[in-house]
C-alpha positions in Angstrom: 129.2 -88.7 202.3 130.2 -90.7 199.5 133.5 -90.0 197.3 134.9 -92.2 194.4 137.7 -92.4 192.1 138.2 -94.3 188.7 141.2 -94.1 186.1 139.4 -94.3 183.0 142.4 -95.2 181.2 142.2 -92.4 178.6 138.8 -93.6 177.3 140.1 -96.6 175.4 137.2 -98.7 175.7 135.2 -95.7 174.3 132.7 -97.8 172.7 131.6 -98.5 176.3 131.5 -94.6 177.0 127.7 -95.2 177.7 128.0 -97.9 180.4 131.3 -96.1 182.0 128.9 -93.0 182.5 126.1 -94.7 183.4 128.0 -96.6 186.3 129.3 -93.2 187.5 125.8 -91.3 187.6 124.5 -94.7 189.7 127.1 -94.0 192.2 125.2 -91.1 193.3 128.7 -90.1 194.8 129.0 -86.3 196.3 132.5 -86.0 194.9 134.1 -87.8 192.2 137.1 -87.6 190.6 138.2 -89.1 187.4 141.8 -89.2 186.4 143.7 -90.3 183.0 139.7 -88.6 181.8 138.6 -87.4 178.6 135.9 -84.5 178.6 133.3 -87.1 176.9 132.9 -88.9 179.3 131.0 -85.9 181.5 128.5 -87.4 184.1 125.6 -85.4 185.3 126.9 -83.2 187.8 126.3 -79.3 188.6 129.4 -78.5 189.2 133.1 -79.6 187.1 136.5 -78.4 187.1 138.9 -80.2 185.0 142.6 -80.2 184.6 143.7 -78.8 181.0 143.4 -80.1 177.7 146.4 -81.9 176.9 146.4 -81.2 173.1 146.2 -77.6 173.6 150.0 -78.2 175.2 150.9 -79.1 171.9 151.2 -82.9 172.9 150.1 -84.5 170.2 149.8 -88.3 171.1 146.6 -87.0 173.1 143.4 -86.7 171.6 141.7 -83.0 171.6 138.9 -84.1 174.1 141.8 -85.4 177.0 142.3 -84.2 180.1 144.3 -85.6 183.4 142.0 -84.8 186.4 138.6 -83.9 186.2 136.2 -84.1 189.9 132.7 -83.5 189.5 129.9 -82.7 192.6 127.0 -81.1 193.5 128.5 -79.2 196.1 129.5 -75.1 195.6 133.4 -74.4 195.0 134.2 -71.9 197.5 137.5 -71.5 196.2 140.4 -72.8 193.9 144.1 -73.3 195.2 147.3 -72.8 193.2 149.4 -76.2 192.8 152.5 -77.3 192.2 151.1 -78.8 188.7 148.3 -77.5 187.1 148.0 -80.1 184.5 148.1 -83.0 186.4 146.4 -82.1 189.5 143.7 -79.3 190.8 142.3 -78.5 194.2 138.7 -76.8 194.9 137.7 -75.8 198.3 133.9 -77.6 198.5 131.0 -76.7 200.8 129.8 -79.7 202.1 126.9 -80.4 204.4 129.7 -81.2 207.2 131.5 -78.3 206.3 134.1 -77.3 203.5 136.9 -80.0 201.9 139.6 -78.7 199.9 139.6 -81.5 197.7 143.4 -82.5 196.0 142.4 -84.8 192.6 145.6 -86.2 191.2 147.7 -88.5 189.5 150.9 -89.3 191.3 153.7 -90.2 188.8 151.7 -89.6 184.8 154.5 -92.8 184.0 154.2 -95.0 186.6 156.1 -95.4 190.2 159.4 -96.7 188.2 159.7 -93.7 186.4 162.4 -91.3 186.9 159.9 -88.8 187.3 157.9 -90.5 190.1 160.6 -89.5 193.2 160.8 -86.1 191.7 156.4 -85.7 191.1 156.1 -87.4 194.7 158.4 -85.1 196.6 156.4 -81.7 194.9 153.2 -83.0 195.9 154.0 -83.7 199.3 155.1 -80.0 199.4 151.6 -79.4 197.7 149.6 -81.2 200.7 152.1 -79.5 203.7 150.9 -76.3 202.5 147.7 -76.8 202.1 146.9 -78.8 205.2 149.0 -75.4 207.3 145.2 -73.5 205.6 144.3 -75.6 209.0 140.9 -76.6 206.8 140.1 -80.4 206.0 141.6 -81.7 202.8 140.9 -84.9 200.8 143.6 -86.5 198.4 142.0 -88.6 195.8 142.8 -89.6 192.4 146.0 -92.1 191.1 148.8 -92.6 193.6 150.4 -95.2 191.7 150.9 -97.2 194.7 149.3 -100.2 196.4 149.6 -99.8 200.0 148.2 -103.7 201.5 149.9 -105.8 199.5 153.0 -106.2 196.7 151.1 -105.8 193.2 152.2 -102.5 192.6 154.8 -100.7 194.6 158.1 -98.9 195.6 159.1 -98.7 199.4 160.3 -94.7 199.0 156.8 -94.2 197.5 154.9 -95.7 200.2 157.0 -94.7 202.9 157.2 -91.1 201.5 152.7 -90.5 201.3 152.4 -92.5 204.5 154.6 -90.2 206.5 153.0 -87.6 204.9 149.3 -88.2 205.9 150.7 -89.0 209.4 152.1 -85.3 209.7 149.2 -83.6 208.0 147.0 -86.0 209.9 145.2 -87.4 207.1 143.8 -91.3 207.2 143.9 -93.3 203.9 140.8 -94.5 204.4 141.6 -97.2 201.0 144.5 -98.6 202.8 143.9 -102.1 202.9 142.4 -102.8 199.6 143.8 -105.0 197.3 145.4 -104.5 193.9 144.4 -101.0 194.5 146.6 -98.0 193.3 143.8 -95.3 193.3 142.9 -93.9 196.7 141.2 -91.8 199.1 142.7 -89.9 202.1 140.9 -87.5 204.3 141.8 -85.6 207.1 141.1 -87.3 210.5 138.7 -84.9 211.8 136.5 -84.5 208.6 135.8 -88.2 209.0 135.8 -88.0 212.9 134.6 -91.5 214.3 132.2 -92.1 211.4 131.7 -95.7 210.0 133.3 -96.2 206.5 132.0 -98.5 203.9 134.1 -99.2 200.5 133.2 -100.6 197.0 135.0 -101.1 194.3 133.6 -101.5 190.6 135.2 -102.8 186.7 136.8 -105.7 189.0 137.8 -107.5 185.9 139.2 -104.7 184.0 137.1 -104.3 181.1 136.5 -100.8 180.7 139.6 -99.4 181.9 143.1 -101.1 183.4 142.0 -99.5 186.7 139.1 -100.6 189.3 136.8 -97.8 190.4 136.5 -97.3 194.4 133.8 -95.8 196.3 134.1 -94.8 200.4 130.8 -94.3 202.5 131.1 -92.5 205.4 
């Protein structure tokens, strides 16, 4: 199974909106999530559910077309699940061929991990992930943490400390942990992966077409 994530930094390099969805329709990735997204940038998948649109909030400084989440597959939804925040985050229960994934695509912190709002966003989404790991079905968190978790580039102690006790209780496994200058991630829980061998890739290394590098795990 391969899932991917990319912050596509609100479409800014939108002159590039060709190459951006060509590079996500050649990851021929099962799940993939998109966060900071924009609804033009729509790679050919059967199935998307999307965060709102931000402009029908009323919040202008978006552009019509903007969104915060979007995750796109092939697989059927068996199901949605209520979250703590609806316009940054969604969860759809999947059908996979190893058997359904409530998949949790989200941006941790919409300001950044030095925000005031960061503790507060943190703290509700770890409430999101207790209760829906207690489902007792396997769950994937992917999207924008905010965090780097091997290194110092980008990172707050509470933050880190607060998702990593987390995964432990729920027994998820970041399976990104030890990439570098990497604040967009992948955990999955334990037994979904089971002993299988993971691969990872990353893409936009040098930052052209968003502030963010795209990841990719194989397993």
């Amino acid at each position: 199974m391969k899932i991917a994530t990319w912050n596509v930094e609100r479409l800014k390099h939108k002159s590039a909106l060709g190459e951006m969805r060509r590079i996500c329709e050649e990851l021929n990735a099962d799940i993939l999530v998109l966060t900071e997204t924009d609804l033009r940038l729509h790679p050919d998948y059967r199935c998307a559910y999307h965060t709102p649109l931000l402009f029908e909030h009323k919040l202008l400084y978006y552009k019509p077309t903007e969104n915060r989440v979007s995750i796109f597959t092939n697989y059927p939804c068996v199901s949605s699940y209520t979250i703590y925040d609806a316009d940054t985050s969604l969860c759809v229960e999947l059908k996979t061929e190893i058997g359904d994934l409530l998949v949790y695509g989200t941006i941790i912190g919409i300001y950044g991990n030095r925000h005031p709002n960061f503790k507060q966003d943190l703290e509700k989404q770890v409430n999101d992930l207790k209760r829906l790991s207690s489902f007792g079905k396997p769950l994937c968190i992917i999207g924008d943490y905010s965090l780097s978790f091997s290194d110092n580039w980008y990172f707050t102690n509470y933050g880190r400390e607060t998702l990593l006790r987390s995964f432990q209780e729920n027994h998820l496994r970041l399976l990104t942990a030890d990439v570098k200058e990497c604040i967009d991630h992948i955990a999955v829980s334990e037994n979904f992966v089971g002993s299988r061998k993971i691969t990872i890739r990353e893409w936009n290394l040098d930052k052209s077409l968003s502030d963010h590098k795209g990841i990719i795990v194989n397993f």
